[in-house]
Structure formats: C-alpha cells, structure tokens
C-alpha positions as CSV (number, residue, x, y, z in Angstrom):
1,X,10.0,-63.4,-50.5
2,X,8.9,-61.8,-47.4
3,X,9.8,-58.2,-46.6
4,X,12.8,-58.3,-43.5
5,X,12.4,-54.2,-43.0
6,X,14.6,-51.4,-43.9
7,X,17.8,-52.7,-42.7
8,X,18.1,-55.8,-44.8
9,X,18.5,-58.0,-41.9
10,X,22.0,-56.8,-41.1
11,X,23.1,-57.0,-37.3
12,X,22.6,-53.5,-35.5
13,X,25.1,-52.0,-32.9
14,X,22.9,-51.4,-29.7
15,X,21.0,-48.8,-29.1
16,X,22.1,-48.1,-25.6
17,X,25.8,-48.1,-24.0
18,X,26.7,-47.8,-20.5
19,X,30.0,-46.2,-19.9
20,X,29.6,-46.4,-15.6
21,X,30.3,-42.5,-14.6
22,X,32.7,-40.4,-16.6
23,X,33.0,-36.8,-15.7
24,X,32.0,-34.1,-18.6
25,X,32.1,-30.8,-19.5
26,X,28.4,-29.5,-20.8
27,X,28.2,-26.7,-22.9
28,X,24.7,-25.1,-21.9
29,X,25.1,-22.3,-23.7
30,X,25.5,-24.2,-27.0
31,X,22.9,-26.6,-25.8
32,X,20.2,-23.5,-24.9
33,X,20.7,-20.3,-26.8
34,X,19.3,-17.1,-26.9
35,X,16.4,-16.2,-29.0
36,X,17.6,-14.2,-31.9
37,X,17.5,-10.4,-31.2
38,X,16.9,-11.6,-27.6
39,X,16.4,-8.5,-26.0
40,X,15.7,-9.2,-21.6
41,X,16.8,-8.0,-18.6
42,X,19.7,-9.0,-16.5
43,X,18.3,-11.7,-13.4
44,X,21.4,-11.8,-11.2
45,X,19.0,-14.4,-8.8
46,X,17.9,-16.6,-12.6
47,X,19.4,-19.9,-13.6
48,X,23.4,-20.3,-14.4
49,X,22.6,-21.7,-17.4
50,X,25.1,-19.5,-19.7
51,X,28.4,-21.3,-19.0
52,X,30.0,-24.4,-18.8
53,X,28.6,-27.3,-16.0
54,X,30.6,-30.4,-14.8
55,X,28.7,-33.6,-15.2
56,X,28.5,-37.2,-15.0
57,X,27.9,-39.2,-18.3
58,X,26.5,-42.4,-17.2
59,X,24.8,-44.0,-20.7
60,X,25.4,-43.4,-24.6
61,X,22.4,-43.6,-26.6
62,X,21.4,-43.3,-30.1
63,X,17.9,-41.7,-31.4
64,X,16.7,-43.1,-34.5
65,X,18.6,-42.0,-36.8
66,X,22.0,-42.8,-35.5
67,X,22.6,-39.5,-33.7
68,X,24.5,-39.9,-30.4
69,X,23.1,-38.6,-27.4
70,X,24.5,-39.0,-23.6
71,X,22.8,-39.3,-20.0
72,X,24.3,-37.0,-17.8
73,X,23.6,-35.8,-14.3
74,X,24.3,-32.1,-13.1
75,X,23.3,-29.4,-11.2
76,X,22.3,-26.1,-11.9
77,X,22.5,-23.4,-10.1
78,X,20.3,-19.9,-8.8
79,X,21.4,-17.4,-6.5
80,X,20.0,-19.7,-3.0
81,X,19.2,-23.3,-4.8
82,X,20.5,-26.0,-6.5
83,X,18.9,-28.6,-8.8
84,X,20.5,-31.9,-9.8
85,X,19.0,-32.7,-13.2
86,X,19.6,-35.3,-15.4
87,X,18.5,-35.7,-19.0
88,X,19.6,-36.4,-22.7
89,X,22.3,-34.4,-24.1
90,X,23.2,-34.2,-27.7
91,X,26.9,-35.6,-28.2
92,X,28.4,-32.4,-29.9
93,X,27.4,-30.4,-26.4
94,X,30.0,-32.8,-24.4
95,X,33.7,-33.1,-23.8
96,X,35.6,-34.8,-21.5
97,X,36.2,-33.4,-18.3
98,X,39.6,-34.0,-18.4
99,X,42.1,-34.5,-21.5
100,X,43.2,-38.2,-22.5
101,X,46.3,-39.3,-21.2
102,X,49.0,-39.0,-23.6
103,X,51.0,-42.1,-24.6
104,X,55.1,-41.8,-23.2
C-alpha cells in the first residue's frame, strides 16, 4: 500500500480564514516583553509599544501545528510619527474590541 502522509488522508480544515475587518484589542506588552532584569533608560520620544493598541483583524491563520495566529493592521506610535503595521499575531495576544452582544 502506498504511504498517504501523516494525516491518514482525513479532510483538513483550511489553513487560512477571512473574517473581512473586525476591530481588536492587541496586547503588545504580552506580545513583546522586557528582557529579564531589563535594566534601560526611560525614552519619552521611543515607541508606545507597552500598552494596549486597537486593530483590525482581517485573516485567521494557522502555522503548522494548528496554532492560531491573526492578521491585523495597527499603528504604532512615537512622540512625532506614526507607523501602520500589519503582521501575524499569536491568537492568545487578541480580544475583541468590543464584548459580544448578550442574548435578551
């Protein structure tokens, strides 16, 4: 018998959902910590990366082990810029921006 792979030839879930764009809340202090004993100097004019950012989740995807991750648009700010950056964020690092609507 020939091999089929590791899944046994079972159907697969895709890879990839699009979920058009849903507002989220990004935890990038979770998502970039400090260095252990991290011991620098206060930047008033650095990045705001220690708080929580508003988002837009666009796409679900799944790496290959199963592990959800989302694509989600944002912007960071520094004392006189802004950057819109979008990229690949694990799924424990986002929430919805705003609470389900509870059933009456």
């Amino acid at each position: 018998m020939q091999w089929i792979g590791g899944d046994s030839g079972q159907p697969r879930r895709p890879a990839f959902v699009r979920v058009g764009h849903k507002a989220v809340l990004i935890d990038l202090n979770a998502l970039y910590p400090n260095a252990p004993h991290y011991d620098g100097e206060y930047q008033p004019d650095g990045l705001q990366i220690r708080s929580i950012h508003l988002g837009v989740l666009t796409e679900w995807g799944r790496d290959e082990w199963g592990a959800w991750y989302g694509k989600v648009t944002y912007t960071i700010s520094a004392k006189d810029r802004q950057e819109k950056v979008t990229h690949w964020v694990p799924g424990w690092a986002l929430r919805p921006a705003e609470p389900p609507a509870r059933p009456r």
